[in-house]
C-alpha positions in Angstrom: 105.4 97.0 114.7 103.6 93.8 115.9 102.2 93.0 119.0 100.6 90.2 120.6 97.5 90.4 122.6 97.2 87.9 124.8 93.7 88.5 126.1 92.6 87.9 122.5 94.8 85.5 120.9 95.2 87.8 118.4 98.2 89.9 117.4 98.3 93.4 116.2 100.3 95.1 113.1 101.0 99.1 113.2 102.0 100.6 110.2 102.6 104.2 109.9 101.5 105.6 106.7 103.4 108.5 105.5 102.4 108.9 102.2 99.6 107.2 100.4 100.6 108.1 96.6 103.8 106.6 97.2 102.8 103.3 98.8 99.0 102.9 99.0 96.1 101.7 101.7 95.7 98.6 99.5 99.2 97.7 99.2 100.2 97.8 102.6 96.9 95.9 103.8 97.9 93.2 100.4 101.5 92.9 101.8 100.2 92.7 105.7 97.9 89.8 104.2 99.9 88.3 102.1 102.6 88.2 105.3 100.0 86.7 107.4 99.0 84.1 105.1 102.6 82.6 105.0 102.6 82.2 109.0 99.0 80.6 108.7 97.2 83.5 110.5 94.1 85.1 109.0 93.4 89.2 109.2 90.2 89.6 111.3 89.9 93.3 110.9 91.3 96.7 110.6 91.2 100.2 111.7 92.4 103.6 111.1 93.6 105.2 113.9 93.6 109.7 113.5 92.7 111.6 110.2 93.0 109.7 106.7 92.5 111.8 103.3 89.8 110.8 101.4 91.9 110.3 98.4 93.3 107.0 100.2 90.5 105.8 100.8 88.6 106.4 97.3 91.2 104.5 96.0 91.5 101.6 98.3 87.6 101.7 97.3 88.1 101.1 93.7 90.8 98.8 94.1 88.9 96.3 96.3 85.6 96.6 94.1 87.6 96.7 91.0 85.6 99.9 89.6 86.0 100.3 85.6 87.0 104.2 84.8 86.2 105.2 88.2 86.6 108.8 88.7 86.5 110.6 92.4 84.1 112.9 91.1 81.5 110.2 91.0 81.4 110.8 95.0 78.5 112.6 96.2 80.6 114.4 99.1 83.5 115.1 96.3 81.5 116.8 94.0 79.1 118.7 96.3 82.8 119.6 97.8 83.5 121.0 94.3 80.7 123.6 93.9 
């Protein structure tokens, strides 16, 4: 869904994310982008709005930082998680 803000001169895209294996965090941002570049607009920001699992965002991580062999495991929190 988008919405214009007029008070900001900004407009606002809500995407409901159902399941992150299927389609993930960086491929909807990438297509929202990508969209957004074809009308001339630029994405000032985004936000998560409710509970995310970490897995989506470890791996919107090492796709934007482009990590060699990452593993979640490397994560502090994940492995102090694991025992």
């Amino acid at each position: 869904m988008g919405v214009l803000i007029e008070e900001t001169g900004t407009a606002q895209v809500t995407i409901n994310v159902c399941n992150f294996r299927e389609v993930s965090l960086a491929r909807v941002f990438e297509t929202v982008m990508s969209e957004a570049e074809r009308f001339g607009v630029s994405i000032v920001g985004s936000e998560i709005v409710g509970l995310v699992p970490m897995e989506a965002l470890l791996e919107a991580a090492a796709f934007y930082l482009r990590f060699d062999g990452f593993q979640h495991d490397q994560v502090l929190e994940v492995r102090l998680s694991q025992g």
